[in-house]
C-alpha positions in Angstrom: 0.0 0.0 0.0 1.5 3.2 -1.1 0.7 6.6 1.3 1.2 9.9 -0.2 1.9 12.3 2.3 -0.2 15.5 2.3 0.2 17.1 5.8 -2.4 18.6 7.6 -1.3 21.5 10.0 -3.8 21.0 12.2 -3.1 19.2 15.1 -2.1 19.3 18.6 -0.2 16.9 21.3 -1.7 13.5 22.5 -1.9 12.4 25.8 -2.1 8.6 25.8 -1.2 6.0 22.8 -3.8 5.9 20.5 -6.9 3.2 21.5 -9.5 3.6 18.8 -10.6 4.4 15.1 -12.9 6.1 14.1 -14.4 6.1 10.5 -15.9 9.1 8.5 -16.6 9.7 5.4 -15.8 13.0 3.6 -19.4 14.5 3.0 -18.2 16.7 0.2 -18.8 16.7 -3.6 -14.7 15.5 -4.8 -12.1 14.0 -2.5 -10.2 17.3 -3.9 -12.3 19.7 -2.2 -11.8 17.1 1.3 -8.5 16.9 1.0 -7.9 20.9 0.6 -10.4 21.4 3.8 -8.3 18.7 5.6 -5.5 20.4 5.2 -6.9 24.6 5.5 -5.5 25.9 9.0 -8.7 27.7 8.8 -10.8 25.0 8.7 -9.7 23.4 12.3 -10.4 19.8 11.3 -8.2 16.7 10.0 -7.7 13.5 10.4 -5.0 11.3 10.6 -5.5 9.4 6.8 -8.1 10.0 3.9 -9.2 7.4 1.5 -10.0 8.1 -2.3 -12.5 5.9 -3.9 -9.6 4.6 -6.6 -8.0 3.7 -3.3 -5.3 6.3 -2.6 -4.4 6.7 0.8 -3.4 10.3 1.6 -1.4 10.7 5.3 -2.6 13.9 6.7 -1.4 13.9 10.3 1.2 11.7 12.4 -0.5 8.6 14.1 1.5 10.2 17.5 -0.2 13.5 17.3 -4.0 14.6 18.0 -6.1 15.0 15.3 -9.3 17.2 14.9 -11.8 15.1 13.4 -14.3 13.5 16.0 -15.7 17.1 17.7 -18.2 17.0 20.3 -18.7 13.4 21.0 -18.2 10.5 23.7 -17.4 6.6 24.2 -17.4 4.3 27.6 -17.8 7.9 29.3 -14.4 9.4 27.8 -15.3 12.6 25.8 -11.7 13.2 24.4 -12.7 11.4 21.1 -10.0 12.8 19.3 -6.8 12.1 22.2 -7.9 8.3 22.0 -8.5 8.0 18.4 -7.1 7.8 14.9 -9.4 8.9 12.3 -9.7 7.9 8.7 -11.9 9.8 6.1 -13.5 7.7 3.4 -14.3 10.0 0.2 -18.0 10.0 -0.5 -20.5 12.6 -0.9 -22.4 11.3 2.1 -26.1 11.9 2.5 -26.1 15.4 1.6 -24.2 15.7 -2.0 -25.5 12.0 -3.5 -24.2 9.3 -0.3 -23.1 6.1 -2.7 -21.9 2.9 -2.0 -17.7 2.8 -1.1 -15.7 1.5 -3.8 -14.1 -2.3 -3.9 -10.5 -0.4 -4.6 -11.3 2.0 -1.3 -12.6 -0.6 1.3 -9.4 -3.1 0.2 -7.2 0.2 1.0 -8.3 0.7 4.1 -8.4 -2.7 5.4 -4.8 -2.5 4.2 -4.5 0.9 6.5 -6.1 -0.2 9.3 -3.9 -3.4 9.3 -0.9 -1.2 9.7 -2.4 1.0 12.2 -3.3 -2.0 14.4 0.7 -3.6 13.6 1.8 -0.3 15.6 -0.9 0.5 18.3 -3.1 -1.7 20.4 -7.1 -1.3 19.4 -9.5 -3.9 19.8 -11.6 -4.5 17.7 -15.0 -3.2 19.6 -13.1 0.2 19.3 -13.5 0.2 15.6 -16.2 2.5 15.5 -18.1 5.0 13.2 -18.4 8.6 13.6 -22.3 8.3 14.0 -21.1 5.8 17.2 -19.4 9.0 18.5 -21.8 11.9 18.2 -25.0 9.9 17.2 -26.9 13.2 17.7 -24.7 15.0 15.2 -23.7 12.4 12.8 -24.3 10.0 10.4 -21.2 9.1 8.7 -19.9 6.3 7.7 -23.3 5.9 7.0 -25.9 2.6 6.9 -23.5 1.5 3.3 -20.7 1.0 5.1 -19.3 -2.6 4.9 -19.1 -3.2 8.2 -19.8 -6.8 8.1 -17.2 -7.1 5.5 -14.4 -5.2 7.2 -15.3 -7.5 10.6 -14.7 -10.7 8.2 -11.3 -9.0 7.4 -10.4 -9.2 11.1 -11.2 -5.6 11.7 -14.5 -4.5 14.2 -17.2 -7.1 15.4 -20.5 -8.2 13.4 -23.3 -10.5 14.5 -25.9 -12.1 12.5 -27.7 -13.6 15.6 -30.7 -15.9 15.1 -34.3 -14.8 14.4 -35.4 -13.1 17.6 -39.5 -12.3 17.1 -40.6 -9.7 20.1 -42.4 -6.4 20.8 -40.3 -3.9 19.0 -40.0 -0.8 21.2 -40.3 2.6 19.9 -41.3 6.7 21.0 -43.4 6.6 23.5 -42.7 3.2 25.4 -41.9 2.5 28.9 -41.1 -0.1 31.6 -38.5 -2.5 32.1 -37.7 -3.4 28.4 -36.7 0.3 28.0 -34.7 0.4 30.7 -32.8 -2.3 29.8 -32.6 -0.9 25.9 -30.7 2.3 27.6 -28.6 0.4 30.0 -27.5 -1.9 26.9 -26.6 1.1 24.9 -24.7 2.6 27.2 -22.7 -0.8 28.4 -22.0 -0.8 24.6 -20.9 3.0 25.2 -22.6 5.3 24.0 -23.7 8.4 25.6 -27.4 8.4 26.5 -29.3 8.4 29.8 -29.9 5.2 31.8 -33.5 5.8 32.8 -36.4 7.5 31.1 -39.2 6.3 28.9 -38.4 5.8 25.1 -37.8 8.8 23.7 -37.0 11.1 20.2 -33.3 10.8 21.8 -33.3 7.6 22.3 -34.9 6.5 18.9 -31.3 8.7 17.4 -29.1 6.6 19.4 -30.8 3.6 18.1 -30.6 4.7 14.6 -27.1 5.5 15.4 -26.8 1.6 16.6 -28.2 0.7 13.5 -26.5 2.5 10.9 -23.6 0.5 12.2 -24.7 -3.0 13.2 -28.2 -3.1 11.4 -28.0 -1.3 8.5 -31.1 -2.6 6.8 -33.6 -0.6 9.5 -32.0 2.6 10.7 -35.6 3.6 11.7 -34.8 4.4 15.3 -37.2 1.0 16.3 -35.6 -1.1 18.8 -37.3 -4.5 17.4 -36.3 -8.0 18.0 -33.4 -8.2 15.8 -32.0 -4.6 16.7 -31.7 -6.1 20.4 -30.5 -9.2 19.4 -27.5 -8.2 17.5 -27.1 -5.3 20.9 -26.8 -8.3 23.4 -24.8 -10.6 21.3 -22.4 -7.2 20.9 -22.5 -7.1 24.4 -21.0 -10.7 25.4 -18.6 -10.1 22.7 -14.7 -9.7 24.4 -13.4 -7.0 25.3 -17.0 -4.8 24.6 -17.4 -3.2 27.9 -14.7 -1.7 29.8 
């Protein structure tokens, strides 16, 4: 795999070795206009690598530094997404400019990338994780056609294709136990929502969130069967919750 360096002055100083990925995609209308963004001292973001869709891997900032790509956002309580992380931008419109499937050349570059990555830093695979994962109430990227399932059969993330599971589905407005436990699942997982409280517009975005990454065929915010399947089976996963 061949990087071509195209550094990125903004950054700042880590402090801890890196423990995470987190995946984006670009959101903009060429990987040219990305790339210049990426790499405007104006703009204040980056990320540590950017991947064009004829699989071109661009190096932006030093895996040892901080990059400024996650924002606002949160995991297993720690809220310095970008201090932990190492984030890769995927080129692709994304749902505002025409969001398309990711190229065969793209995804077989980054699993490349991410290989390397994990050769020099410790990061399990339940901290492979998509920007929406991050800031679910901000955020859609890598977006529902992201091959997650196929980058987990690379060795990279989890995926779970548990058994049928029939059941209630929950959705806005629901209350009582099987809420509760929706919420205290979600979190375990790590992401940042309140533990108690009926089924709410807020909780039906971190759902969709869920989805996007682990059931991408209903990111409708309804916690059916099969959404809480795949959640526990995530859950008893190792090395899932801290």
């Amino acid at each position: 795999m061949r990087v071509i360096a195209a550094p990125s002055p903004n950054f700042d100083a880590r402090r801890a070795p890196p423990d995470m990925i987190v995946l984006h995609y670009t959101g903009m209308q060429t990987g040219e206009q990305a790339l210049a963004r990426l790499c405007d001292p104006s703009a204040k973001v980056s990320a540590h690598y950017m991947v064009e869709e004829d699989g071109r891997v661009f190096s932006l900032v030093d895996e040892a530094r901080r990059a400024w790509h996650a924002g606002v956002s949160s995991w297993r309580g720690v809220t310095d997404t970008n201090g932990r992380s190492i984030g890769i931008e995927l080129v692709n419109p994304g749902h505002e400019f025409g969001y398309r499937p990711f190229t065969s050349a793209q995804i077989a570059a980054l699993t490349d990338l991410i290989s390397e990555i994990r050769s020099r830093w410790t990061i399990e695979d339940a901290l492979i994780l998509g920007h929406s994962d991050v800031a679910p109430r901000r955020k859609q990227d890598p977006g529902e056609l992201f091959p997650w399932r196929a980058l987990a059969e690379a060795g990279h993330g989890l995926w779970f294709e548990p058994p049928a599971a029939p059941g209630a589905a929950l959705t806005v407005g629901g209350e009582g136990l099987a809420v509760l436990a929706l919420r205290g699942a979600l979190v375990r997982l790590g992401y940042d929502l309140a533990q108690t409280g009926p089924f709410d517009n807020d909780l039906a975005t971190v759902v969709t969130a869920f989805q996007r990454h682990w059931r991408p065929g209903a990111c409708d915010g309804i916690a059916d069967g099969e959404t809480r399947a795949r959640l526990m089976a995530l859950l008893r996963a190792p090395g899932v919750t801290a």
